[in-house]
Structures are given as structure tokens and as C-alpha cells.
N, C-alpha and C positions, 0 to 999 in steps of 0.2 A: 488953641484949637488942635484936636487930635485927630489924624487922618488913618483909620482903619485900612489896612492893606488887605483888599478882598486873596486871598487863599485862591488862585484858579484851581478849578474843580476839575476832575481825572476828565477823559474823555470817556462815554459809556458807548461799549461798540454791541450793539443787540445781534443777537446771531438769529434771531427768529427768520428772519426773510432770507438770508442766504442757507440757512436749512429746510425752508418752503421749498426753494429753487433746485438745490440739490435733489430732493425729495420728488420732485413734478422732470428732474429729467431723467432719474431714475424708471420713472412710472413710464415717461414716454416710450425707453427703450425697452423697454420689459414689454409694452404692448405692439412696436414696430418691426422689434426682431421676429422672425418664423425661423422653425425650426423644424429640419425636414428629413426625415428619416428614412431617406430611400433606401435600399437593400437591395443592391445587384445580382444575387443569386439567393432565389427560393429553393430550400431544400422539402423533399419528399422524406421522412424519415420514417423506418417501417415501426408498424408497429407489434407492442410485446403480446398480442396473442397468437402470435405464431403462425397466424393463417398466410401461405404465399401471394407473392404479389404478383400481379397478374404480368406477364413478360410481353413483351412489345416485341415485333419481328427481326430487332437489329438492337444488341445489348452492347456495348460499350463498356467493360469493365476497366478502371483504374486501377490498380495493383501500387499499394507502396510498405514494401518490405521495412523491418526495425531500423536496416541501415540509412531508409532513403532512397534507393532503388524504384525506381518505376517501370512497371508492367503496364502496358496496353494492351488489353484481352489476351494476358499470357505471355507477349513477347517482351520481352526486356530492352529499354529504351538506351541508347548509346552513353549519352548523359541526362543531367538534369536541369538544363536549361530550360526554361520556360516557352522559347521555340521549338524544339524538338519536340515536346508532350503536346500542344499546339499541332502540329504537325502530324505526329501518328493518332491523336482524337479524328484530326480530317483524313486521314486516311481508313482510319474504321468507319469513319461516321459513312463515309462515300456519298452517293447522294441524297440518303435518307433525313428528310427534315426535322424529323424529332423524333432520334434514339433514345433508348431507355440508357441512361448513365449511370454507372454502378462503381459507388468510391469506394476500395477496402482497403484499411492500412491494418499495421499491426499497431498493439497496443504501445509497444515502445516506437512508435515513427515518432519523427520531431513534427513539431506544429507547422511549424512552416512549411515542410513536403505537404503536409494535405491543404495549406492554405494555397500553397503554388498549382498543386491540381487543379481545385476549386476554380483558380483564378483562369487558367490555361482555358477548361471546360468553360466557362461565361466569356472568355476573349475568343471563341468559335463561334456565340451564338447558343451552347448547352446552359442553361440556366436553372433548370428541375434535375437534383443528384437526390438518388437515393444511396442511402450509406448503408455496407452490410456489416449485421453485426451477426453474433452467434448468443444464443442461450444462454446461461448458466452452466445446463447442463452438459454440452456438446463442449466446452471450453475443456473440461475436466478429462 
């Protein structure tokens, strides 16, 4: 009598249902996540036909020179701390509820100065800057 030794056979591991599962928790995050784009400072940005904007009775001008330097309608701020610019916005601003804000830097200012304006100006409650730029022609 010969007794055949059955061979165990591999174990077969099906990936189908744990790539269903994968696949459906996927799907689920993909439709529970929101995604939400607030934007804490709307800008007014002029536009290139030249025509002027109409000026409001209390103008707030930002001033920031290639070094970095900030101007508040002209006056030159002590430093550049984020309270100080803060500080002299409310001091221009006075009582008036919504001045007209006007950013100008130079073309060589670092990013940052005009983002910490930006930021100063929406940390008062200014949230509409119009930015000035010049021409083509008047640059020249």
C-alpha cells in the first residue's frame, strides 16, 4: 500500500476586498473633507485704464521704501514692528469708519514689508487696500 503525501498548497491571500476598503475610505474622505477658502483681506486693485479713483474724505496712505521703511501718510514710522504701523493706521484712521487705504511700496521692497502692512491694516478692521502703481510711462 502506498500512501501519497498530499503537498499542502500555498495559502492564496486575495487583495480584492482590502483594495475595496482602502478605495471606499478613500472616497469617504475625499467627500467629508471641506475645504474652505477664506481670504481675510480683499483687495481693490486699480485699474490699467488710467481713469482716477474716486478718493474718499480720509485717505490713509502706506508708504514702504526698497529698504523697508514705513511711511504713514508721509510720516516715517520709528520701527517696523507690527504694533507701531498698527498704531499710527489708528492714529490716521481717527474716527473715520472706512478710510480709503492706499499700499505703495517700491519695487525693490521685500515681500514681507508689504505682507506685514497688509496684515497691520486687517488687524484695525482696514480690510479694502487699493495698491498704487504707476504706468509704463511715468516710471521712465
Amino acid at each position: 500500500m502506498r500512501l501519497q503525501s498530499r503537498r499542502a498548497e500555498d495559502p492564496d491571500l486575495n487583495l480584492t476586498p482590502l483594495i475595496d476598503v482602502v478605495f471606499l475610505l478613500l472616497i469617504f474622505f475625499m467627500v467629508s473633507t471641506t475645504f474652505e477658502r477664506d481670504t481675510e483681506i480683499s483687495l481693490e486693485l486699480p485699474e490699467a485704464s488710467g481713469e482716477p479713483l474716486k478718493t474718499e474724505q480720509v485717505v490713509i496712505e502706506i508708504s514702504i521704501d526698497a529698504q523697508g521703511h514705513y511711511y504713514v501718510n508721509q510720516q516715517e514710522l520709528i520701527n517696523t514692528q507690527i504694533d507701531t504701523i498698527k498704531r499710527a493706521i489708528q492714529q490716521a484712521r481717527g474716527d473715520v469708519e472706512r478710510p480709503q487705504v492706499i499700499l505703495s511700496a517700491d519695487r525693490q521692497t521685500p515681500h514681507q514689508a508689504v505682507i506685514t502692512a497688509m496684515d497691520a491694516a486687517r488687524q484695525v478692521g482696514l480690510v479694502n487696500l487699493t495698491f498704487a502703481t504707476s504706468s509704463p510711462a511715468e516710471a521712465r
